[in-house]
mmCIF entry with sequence, helices, sheets and N, C-alpha, C, O atoms, coordinates in Angstrom:
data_MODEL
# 
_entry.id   MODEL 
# 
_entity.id                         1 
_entity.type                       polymer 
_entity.pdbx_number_of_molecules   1 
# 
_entity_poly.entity_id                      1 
_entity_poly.type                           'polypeptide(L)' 
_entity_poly.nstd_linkage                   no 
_entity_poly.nstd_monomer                   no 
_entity_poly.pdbx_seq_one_letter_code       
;(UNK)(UNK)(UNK)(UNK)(UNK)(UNK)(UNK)(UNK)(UNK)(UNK)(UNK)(UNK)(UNK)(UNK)(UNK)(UNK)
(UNK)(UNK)(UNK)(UNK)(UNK)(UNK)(UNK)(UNK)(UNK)(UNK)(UNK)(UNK)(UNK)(UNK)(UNK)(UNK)
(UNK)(UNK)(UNK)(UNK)(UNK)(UNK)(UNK)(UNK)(UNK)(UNK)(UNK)(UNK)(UNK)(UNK)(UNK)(UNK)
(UNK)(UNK)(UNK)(UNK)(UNK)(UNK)(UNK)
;
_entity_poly.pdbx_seq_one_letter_code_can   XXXXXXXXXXXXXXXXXXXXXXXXXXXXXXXXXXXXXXXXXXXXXXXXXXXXXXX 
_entity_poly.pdbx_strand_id                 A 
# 
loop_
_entity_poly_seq.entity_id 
_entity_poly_seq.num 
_entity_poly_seq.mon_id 
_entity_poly_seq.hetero 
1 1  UNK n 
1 2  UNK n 
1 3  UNK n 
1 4  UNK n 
1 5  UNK n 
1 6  UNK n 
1 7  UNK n 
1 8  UNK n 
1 9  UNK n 
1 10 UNK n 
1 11 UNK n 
1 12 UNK n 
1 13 UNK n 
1 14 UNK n 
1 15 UNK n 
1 16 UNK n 
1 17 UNK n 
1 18 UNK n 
1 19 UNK n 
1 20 UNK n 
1 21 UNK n 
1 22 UNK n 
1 23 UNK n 
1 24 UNK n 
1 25 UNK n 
1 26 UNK n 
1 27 UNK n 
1 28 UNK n 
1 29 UNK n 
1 30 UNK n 
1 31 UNK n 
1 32 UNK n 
1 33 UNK n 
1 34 UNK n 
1 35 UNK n 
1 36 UNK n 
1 37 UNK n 
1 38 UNK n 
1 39 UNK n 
1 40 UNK n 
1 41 UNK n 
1 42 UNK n 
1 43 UNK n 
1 44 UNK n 
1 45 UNK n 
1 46 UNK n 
1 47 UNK n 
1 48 UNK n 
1 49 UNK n 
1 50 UNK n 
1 51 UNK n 
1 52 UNK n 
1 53 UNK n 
1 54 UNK n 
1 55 UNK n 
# 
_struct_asym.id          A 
_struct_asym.entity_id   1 
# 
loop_
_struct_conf.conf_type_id 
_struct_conf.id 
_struct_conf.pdbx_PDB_helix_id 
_struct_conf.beg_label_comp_id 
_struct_conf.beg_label_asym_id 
_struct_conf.beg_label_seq_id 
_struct_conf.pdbx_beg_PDB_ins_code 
_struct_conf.end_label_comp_id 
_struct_conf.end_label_asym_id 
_struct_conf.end_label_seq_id 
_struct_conf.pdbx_end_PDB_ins_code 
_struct_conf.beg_auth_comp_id 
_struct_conf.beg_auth_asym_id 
_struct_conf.beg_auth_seq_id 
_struct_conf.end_auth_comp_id 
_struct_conf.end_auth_asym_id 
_struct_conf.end_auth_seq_id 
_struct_conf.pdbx_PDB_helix_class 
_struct_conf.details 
_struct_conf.pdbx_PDB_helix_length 
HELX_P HELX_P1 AA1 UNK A 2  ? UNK A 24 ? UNK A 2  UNK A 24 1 ? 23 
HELX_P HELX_P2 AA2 UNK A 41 ? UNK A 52 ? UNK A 41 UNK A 52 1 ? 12 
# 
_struct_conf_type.id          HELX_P 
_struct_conf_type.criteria    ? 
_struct_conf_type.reference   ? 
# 
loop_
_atom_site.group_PDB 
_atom_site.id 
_atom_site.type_symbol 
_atom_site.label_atom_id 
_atom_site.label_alt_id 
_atom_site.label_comp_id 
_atom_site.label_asym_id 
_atom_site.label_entity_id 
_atom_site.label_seq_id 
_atom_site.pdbx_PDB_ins_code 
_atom_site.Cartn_x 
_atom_site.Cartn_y 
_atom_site.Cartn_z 
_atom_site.occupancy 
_atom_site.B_iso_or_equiv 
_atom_site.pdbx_formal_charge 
_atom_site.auth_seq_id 
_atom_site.auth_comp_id 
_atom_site.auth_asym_id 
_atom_site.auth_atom_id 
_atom_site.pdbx_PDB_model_num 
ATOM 1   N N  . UNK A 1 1  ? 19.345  -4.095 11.279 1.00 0.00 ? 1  UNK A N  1 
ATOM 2   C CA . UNK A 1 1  ? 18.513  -4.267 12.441 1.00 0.00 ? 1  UNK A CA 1 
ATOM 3   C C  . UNK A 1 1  ? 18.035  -2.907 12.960 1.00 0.00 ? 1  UNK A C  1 
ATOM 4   O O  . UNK A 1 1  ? 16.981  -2.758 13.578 1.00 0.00 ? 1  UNK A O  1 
ATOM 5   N N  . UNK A 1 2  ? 19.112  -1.684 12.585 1.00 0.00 ? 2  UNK A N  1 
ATOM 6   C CA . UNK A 1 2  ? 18.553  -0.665 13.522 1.00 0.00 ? 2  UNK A CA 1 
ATOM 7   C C  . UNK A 1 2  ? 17.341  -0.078 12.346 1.00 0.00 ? 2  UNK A C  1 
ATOM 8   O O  . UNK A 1 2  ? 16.334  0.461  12.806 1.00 0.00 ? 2  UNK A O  1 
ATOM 9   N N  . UNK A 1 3  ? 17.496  -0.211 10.872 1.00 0.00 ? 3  UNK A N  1 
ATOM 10  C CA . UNK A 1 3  ? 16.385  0.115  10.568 1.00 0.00 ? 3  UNK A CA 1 
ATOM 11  C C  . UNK A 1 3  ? 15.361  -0.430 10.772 1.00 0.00 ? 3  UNK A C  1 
ATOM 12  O O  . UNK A 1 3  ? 14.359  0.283  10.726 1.00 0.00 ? 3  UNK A O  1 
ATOM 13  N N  . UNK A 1 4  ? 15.235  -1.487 10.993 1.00 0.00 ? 4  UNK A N  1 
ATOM 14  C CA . UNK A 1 4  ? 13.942  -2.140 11.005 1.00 0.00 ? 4  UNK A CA 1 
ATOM 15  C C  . UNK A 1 4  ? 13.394  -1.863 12.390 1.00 0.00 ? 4  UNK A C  1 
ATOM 16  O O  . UNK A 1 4  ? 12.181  -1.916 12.593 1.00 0.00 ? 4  UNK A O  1 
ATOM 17  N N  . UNK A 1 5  ? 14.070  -1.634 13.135 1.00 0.00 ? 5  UNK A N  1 
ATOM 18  C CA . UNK A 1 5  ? 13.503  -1.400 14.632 1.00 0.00 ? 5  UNK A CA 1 
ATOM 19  C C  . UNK A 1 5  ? 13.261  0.143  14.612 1.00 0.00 ? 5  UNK A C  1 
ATOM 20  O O  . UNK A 1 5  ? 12.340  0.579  15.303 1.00 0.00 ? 5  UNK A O  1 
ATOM 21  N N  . UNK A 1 6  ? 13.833  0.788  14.054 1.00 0.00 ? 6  UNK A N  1 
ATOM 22  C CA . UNK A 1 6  ? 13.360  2.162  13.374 1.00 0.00 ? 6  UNK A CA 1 
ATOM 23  C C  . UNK A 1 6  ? 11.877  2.121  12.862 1.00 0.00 ? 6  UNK A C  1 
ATOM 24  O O  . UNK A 1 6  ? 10.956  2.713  13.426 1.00 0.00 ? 6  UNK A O  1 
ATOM 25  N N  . UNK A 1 7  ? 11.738  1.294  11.640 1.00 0.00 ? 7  UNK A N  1 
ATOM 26  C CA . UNK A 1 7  ? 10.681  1.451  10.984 1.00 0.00 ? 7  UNK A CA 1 
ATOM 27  C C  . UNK A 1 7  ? 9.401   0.787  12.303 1.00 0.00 ? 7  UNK A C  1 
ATOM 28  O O  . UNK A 1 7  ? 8.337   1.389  12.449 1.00 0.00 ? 7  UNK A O  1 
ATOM 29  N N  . UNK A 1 8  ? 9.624   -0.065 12.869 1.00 0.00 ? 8  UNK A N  1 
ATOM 30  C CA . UNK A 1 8  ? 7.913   -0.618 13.871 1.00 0.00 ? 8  UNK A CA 1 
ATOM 31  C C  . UNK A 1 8  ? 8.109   0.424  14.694 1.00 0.00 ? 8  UNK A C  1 
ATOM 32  O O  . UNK A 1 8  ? 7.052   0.996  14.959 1.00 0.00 ? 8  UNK A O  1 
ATOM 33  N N  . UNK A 1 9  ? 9.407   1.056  15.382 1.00 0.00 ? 9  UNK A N  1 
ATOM 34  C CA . UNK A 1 9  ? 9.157   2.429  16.201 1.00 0.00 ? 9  UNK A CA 1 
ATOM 35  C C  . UNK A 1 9  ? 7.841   3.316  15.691 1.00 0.00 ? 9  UNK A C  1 
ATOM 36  O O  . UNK A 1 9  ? 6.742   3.499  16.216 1.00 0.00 ? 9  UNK A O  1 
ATOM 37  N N  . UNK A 1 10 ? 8.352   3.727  14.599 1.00 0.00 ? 10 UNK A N  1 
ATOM 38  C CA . UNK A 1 10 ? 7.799   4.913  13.931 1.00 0.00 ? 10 UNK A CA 1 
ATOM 39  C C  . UNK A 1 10 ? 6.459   4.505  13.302 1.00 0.00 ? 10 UNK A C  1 
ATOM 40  O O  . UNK A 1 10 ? 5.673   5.427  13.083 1.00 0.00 ? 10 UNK A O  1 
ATOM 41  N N  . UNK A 1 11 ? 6.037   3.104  12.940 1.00 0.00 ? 11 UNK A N  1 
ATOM 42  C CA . UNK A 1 11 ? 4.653   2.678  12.680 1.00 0.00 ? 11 UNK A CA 1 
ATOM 43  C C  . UNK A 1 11 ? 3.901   2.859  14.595 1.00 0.00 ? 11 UNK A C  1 
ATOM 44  O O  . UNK A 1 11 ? 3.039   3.682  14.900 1.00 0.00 ? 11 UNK A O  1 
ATOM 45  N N  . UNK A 1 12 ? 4.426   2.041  15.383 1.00 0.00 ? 12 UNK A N  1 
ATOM 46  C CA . UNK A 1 12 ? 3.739   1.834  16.879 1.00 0.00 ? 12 UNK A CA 1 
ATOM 47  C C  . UNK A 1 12 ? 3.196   3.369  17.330 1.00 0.00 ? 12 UNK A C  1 
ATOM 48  O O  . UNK A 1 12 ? 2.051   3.711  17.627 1.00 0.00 ? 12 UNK A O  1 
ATOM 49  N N  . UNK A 1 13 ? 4.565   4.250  17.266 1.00 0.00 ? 13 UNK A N  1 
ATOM 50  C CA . UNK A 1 13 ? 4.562   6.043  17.517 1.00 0.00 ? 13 UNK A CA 1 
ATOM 51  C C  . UNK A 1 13 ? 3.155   6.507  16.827 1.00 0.00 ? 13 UNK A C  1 
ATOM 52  O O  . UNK A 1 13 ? 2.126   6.880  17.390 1.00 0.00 ? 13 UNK A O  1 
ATOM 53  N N  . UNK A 1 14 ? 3.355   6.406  15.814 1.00 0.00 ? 14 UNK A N  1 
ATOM 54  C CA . UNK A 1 14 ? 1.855   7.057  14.896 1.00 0.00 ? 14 UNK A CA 1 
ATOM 55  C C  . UNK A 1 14 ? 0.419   6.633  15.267 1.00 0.00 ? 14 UNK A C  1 
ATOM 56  O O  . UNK A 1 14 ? -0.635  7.263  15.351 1.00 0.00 ? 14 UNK A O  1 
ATOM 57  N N  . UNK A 1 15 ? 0.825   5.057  15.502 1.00 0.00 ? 15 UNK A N  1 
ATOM 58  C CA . UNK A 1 15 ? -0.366  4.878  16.080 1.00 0.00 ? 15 UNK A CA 1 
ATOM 59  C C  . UNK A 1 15 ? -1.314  5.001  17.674 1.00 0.00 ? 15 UNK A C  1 
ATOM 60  O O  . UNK A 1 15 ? -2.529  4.991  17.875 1.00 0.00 ? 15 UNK A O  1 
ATOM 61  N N  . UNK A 1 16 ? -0.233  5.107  18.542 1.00 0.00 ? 16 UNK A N  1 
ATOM 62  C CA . UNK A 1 16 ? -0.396  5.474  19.578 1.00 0.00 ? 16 UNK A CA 1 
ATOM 63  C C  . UNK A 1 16 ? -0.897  7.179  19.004 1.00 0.00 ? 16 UNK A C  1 
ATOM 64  O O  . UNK A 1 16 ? -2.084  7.413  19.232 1.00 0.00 ? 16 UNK A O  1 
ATOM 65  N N  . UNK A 1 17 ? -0.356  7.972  18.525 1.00 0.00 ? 17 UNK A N  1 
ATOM 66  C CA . UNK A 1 17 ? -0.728  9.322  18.141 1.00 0.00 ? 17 UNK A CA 1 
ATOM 67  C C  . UNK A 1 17 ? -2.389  9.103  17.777 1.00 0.00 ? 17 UNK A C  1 
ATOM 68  O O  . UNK A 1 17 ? -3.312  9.703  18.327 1.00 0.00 ? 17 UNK A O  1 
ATOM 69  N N  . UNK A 1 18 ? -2.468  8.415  17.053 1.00 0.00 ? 18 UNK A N  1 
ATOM 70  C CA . UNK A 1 18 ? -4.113  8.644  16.292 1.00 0.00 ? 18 UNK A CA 1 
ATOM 71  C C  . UNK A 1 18 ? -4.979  7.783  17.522 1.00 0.00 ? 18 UNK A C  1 
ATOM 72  O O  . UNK A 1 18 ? -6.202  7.922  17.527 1.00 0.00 ? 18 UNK A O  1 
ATOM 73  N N  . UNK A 1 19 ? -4.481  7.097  18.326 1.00 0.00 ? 19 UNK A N  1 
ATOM 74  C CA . UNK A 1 19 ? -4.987  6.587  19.308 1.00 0.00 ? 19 UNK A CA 1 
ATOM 75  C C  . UNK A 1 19 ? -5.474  7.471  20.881 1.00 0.00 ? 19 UNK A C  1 
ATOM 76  O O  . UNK A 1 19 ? -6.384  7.292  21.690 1.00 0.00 ? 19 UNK A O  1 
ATOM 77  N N  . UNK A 1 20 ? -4.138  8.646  20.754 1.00 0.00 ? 20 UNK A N  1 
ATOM 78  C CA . UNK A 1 20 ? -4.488  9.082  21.920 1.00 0.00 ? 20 UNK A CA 1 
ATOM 79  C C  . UNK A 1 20 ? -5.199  10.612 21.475 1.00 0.00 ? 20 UNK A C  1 
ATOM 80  O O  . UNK A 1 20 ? -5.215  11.555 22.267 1.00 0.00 ? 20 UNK A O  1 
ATOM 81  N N  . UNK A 1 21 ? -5.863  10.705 19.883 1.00 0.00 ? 21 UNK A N  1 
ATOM 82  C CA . UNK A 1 21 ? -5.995  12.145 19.139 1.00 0.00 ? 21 UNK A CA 1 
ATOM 83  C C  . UNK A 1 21 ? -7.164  12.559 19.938 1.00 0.00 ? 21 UNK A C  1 
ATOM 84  O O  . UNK A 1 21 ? -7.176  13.719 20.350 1.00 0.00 ? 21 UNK A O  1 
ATOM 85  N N  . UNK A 1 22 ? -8.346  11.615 20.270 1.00 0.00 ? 22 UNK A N  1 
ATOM 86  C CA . UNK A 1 22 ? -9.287  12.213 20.939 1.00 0.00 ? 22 UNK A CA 1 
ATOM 87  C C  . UNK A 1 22 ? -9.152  13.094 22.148 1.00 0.00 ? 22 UNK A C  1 
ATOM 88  O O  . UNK A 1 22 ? -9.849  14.091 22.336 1.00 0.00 ? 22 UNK A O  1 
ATOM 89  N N  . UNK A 1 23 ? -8.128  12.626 23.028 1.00 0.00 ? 23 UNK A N  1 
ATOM 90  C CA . UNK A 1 23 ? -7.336  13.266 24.732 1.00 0.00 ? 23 UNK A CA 1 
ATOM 91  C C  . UNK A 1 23 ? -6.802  14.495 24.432 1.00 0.00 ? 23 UNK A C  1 
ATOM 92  O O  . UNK A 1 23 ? -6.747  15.453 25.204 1.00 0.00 ? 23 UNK A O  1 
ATOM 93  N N  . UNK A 1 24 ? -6.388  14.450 23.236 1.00 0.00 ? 24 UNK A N  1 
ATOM 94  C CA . UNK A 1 24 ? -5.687  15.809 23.243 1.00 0.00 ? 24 UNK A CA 1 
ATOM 95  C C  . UNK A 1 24 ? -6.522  16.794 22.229 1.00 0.00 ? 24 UNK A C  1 
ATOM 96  O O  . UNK A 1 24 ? -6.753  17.955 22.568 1.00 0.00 ? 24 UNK A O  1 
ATOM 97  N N  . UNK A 1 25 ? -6.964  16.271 20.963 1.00 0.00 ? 25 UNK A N  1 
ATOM 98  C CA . UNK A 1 25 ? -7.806  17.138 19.911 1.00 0.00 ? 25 UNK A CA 1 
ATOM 99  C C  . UNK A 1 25 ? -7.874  18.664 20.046 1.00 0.00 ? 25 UNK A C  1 
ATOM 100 O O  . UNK A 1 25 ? -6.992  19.430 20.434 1.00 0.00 ? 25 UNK A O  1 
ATOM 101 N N  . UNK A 1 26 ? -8.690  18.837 19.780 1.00 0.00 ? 26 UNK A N  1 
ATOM 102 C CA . UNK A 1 26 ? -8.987  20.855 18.998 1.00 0.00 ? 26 UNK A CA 1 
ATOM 103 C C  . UNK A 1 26 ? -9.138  21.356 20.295 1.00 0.00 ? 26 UNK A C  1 
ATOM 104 O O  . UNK A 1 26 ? -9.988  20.806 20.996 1.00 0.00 ? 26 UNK A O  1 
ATOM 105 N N  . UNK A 1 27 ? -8.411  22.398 20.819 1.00 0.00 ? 27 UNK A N  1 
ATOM 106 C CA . UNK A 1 27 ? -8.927  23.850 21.545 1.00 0.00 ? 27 UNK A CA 1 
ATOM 107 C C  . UNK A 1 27 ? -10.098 24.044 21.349 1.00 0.00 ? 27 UNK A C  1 
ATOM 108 O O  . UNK A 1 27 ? -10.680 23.798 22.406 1.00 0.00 ? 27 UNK A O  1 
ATOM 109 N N  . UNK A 1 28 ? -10.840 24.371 20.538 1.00 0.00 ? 28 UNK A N  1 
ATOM 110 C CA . UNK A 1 28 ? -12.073 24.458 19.930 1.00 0.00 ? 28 UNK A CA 1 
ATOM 111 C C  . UNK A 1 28 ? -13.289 23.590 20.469 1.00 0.00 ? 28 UNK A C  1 
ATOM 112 O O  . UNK A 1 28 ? -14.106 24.058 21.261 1.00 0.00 ? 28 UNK A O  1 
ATOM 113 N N  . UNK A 1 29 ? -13.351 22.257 19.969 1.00 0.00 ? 29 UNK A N  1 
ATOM 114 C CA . UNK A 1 29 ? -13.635 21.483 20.523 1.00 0.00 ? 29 UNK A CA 1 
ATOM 115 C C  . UNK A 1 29 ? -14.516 20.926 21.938 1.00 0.00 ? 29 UNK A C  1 
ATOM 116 O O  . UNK A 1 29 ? -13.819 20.495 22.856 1.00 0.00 ? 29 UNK A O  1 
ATOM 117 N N  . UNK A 1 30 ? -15.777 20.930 22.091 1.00 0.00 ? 30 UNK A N  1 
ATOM 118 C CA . UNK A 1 30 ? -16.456 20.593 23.778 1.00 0.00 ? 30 UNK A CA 1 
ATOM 119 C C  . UNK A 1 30 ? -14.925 19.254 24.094 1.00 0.00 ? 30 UNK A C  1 
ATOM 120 O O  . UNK A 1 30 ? -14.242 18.400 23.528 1.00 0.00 ? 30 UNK A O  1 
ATOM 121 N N  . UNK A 1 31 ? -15.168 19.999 25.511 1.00 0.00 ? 31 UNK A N  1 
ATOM 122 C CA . UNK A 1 31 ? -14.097 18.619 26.397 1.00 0.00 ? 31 UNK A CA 1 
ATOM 123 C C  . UNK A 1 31 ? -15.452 17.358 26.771 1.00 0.00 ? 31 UNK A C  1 
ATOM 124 O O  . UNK A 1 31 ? -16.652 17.465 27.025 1.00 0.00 ? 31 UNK A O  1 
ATOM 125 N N  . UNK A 1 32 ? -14.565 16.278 26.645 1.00 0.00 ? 32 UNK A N  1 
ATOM 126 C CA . UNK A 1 32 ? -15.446 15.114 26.430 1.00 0.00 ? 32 UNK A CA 1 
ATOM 127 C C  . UNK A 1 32 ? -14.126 14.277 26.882 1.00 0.00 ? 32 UNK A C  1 
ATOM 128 O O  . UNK A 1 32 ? -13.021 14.331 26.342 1.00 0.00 ? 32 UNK A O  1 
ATOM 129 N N  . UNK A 1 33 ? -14.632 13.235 28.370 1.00 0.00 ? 33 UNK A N  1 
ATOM 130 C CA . UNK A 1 33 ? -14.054 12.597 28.251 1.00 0.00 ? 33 UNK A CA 1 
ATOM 131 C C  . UNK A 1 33 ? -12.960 11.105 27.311 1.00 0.00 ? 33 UNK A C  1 
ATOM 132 O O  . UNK A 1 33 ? -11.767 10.834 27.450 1.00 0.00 ? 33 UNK A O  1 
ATOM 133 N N  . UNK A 1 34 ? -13.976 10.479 26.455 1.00 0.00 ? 34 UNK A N  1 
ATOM 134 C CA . UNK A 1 34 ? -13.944 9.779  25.660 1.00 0.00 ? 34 UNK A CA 1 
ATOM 135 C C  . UNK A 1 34 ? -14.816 9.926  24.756 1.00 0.00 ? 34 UNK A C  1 
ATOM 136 O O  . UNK A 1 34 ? -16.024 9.935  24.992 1.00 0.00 ? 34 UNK A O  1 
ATOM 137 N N  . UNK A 1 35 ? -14.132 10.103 23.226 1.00 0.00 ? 35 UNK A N  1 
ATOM 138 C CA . UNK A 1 35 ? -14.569 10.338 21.888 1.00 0.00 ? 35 UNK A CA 1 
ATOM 139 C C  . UNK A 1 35 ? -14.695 8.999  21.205 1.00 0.00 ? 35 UNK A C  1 
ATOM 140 O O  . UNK A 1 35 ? -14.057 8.015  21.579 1.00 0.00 ? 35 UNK A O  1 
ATOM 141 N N  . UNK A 1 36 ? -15.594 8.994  20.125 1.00 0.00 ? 36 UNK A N  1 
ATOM 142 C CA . UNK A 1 36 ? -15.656 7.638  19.564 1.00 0.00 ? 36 UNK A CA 1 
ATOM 143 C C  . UNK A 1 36 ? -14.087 7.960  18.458 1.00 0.00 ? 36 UNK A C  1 
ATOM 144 O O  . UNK A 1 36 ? -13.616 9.020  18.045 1.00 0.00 ? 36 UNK A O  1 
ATOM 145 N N  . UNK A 1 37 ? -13.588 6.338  18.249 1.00 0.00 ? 37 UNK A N  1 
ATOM 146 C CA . UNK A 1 37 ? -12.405 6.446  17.724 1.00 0.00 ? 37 UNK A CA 1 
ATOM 147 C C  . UNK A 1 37 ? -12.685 6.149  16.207 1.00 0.00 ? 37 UNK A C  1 
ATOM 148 O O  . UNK A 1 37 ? -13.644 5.452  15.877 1.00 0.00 ? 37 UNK A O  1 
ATOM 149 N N  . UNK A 1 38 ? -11.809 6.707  15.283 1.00 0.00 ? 38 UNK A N  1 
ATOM 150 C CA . UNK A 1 38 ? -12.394 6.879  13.926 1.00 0.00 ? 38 UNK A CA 1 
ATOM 151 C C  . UNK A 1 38 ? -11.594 5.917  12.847 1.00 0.00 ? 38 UNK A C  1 
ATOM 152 O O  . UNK A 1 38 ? -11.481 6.398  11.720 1.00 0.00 ? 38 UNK A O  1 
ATOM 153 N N  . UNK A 1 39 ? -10.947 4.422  13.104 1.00 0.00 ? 39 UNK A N  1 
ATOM 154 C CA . UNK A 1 39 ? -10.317 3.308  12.454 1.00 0.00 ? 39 UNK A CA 1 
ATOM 155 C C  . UNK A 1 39 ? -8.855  3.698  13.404 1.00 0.00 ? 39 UNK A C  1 
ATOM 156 O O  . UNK A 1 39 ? -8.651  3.855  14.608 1.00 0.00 ? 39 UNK A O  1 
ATOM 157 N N  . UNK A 1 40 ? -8.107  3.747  12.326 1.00 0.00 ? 40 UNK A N  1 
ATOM 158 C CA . UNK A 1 40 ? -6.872  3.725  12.702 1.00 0.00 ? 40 UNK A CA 1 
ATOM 159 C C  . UNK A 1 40 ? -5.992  4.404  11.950 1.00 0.00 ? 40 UNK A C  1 
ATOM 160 O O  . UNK A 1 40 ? -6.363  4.918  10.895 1.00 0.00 ? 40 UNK A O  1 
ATOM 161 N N  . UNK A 1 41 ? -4.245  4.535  12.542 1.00 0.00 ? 41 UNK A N  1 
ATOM 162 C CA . UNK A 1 41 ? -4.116  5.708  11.864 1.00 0.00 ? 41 UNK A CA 1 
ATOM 163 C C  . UNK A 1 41 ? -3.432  5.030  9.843  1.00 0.00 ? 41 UNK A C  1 
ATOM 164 O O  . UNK A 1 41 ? -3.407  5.672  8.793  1.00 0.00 ? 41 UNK A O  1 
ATOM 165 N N  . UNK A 1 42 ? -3.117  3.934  10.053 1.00 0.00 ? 42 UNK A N  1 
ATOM 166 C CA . UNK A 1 42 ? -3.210  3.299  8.736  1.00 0.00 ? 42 UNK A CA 1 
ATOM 167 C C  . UNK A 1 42 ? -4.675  3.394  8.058  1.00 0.00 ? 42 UNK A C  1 
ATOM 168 O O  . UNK A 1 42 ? -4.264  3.343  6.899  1.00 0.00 ? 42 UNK A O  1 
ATOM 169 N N  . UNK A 1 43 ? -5.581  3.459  7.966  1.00 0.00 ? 43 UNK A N  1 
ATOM 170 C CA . UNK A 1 43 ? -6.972  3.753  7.495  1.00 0.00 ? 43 UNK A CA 1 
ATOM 171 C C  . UNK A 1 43 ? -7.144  5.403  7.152  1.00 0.00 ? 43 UNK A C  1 
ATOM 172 O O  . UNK A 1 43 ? -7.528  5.931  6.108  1.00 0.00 ? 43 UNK A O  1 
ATOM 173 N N  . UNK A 1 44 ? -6.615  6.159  8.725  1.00 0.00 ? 44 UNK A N  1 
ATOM 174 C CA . UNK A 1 44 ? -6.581  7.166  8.092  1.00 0.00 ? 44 UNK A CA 1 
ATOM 175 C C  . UNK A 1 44 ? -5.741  7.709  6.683  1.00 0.00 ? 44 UNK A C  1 
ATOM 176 O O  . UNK A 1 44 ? -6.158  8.470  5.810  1.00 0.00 ? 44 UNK A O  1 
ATOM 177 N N  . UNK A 1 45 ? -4.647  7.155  6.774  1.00 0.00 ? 45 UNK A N  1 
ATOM 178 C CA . UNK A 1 45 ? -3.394  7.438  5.748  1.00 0.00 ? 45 UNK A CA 1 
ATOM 179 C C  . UNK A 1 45 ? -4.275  6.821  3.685  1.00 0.00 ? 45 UNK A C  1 
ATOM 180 O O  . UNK A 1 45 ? -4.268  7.148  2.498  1.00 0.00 ? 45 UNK A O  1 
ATOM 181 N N  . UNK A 1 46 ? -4.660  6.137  4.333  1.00 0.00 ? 46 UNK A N  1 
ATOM 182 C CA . UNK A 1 46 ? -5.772  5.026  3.209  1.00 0.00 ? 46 UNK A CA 1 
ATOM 183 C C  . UNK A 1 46 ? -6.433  6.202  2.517  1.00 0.00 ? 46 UNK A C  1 
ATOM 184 O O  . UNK A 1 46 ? -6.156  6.627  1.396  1.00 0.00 ? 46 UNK A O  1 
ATOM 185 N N  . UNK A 1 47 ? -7.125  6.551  3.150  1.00 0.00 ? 47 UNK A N  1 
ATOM 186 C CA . UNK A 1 47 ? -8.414  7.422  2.960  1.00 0.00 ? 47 UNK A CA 1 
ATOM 187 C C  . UNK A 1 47 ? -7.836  8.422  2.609  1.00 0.00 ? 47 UNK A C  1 
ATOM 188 O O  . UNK A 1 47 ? -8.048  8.606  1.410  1.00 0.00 ? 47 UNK A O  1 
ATOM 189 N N  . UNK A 1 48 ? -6.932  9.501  3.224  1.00 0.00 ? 48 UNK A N  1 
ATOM 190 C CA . UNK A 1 48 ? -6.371  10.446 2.490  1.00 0.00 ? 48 UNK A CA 1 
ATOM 191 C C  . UNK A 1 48 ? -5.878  10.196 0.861  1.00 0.00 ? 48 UNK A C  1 
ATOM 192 O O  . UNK A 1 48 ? -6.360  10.679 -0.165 1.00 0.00 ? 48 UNK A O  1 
ATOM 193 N N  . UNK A 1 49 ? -4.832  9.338  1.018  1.00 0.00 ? 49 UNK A N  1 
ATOM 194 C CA . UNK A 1 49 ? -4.356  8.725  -0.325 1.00 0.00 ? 49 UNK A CA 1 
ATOM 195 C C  . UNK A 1 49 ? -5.562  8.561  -1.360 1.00 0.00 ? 49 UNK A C  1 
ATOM 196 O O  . UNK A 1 49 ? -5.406  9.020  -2.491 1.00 0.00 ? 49 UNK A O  1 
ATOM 197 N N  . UNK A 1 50 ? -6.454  8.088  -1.106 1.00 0.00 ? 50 UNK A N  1 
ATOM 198 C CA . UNK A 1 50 ? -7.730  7.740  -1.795 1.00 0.00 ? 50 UNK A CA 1 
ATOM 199 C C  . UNK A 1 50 ? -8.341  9.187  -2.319 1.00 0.00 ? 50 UNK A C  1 
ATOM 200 O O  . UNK A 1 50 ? -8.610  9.323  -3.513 1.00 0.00 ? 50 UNK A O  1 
ATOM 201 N N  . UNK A 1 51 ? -8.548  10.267 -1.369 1.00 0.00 ? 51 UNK A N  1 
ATOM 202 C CA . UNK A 1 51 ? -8.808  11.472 -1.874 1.00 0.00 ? 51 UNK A CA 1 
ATOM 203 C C  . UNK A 1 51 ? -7.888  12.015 -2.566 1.00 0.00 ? 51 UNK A C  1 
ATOM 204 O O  . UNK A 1 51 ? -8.339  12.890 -3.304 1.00 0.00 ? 51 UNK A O  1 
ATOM 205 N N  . UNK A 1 52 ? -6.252  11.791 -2.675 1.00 0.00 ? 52 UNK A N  1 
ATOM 206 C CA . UNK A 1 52 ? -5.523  12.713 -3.198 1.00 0.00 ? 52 UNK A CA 1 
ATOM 207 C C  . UNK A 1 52 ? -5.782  12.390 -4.891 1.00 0.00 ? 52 UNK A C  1 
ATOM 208 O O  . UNK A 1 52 ? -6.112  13.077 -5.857 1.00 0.00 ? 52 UNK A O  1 
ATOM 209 N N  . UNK A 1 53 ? -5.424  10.894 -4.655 1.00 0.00 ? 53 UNK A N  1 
ATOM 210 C CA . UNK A 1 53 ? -5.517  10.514 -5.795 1.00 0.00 ? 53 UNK A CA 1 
ATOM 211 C C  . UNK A 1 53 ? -6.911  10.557 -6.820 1.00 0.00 ? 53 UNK A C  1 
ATOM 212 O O  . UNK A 1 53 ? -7.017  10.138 -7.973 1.00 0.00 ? 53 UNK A O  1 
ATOM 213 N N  . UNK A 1 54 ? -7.642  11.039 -6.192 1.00 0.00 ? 54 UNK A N  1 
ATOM 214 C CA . UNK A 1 54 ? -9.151  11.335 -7.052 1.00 0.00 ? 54 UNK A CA 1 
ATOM 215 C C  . UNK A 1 54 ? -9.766  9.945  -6.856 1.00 0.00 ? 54 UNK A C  1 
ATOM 216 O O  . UNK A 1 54 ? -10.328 9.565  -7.883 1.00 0.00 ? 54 UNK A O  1 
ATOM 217 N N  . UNK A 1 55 ? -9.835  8.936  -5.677 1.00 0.00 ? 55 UNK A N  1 
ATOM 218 C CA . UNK A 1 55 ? -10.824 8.298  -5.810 1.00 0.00 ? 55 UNK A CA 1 
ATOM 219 C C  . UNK A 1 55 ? -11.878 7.923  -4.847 1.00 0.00 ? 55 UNK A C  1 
ATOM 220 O O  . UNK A 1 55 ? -12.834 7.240  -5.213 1.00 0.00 ? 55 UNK A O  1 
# 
């Protein structure tokens, strides 16, 4: 039980992260209240994988 409540922790955590990436984002960056949001952070993970792997 404690892993599994481990594992949706740590899925919910990440996604709240890629959720709140626009609020916090680049130093760099113009400040902008609200950024358009770019999928999710499972999509992001997708897409990387997809480039690593050459496709």
């Amino acid at each position: 039980m404690y892993w599994g409540w481990l594992a949706v922790f740590a899925l919910v955590g990440a996604q709240m992260s890629w959720v709140l990436r626009p609020f916090i984002g680049s130093p760099r960056a113009e400040f902008a209240w609200f950024r358009p949001r770019e999928g999710s952070f499972f999509e992001g993970v997708a897409t990387a994988l997809r480039q690593l792997l050459g496709g």
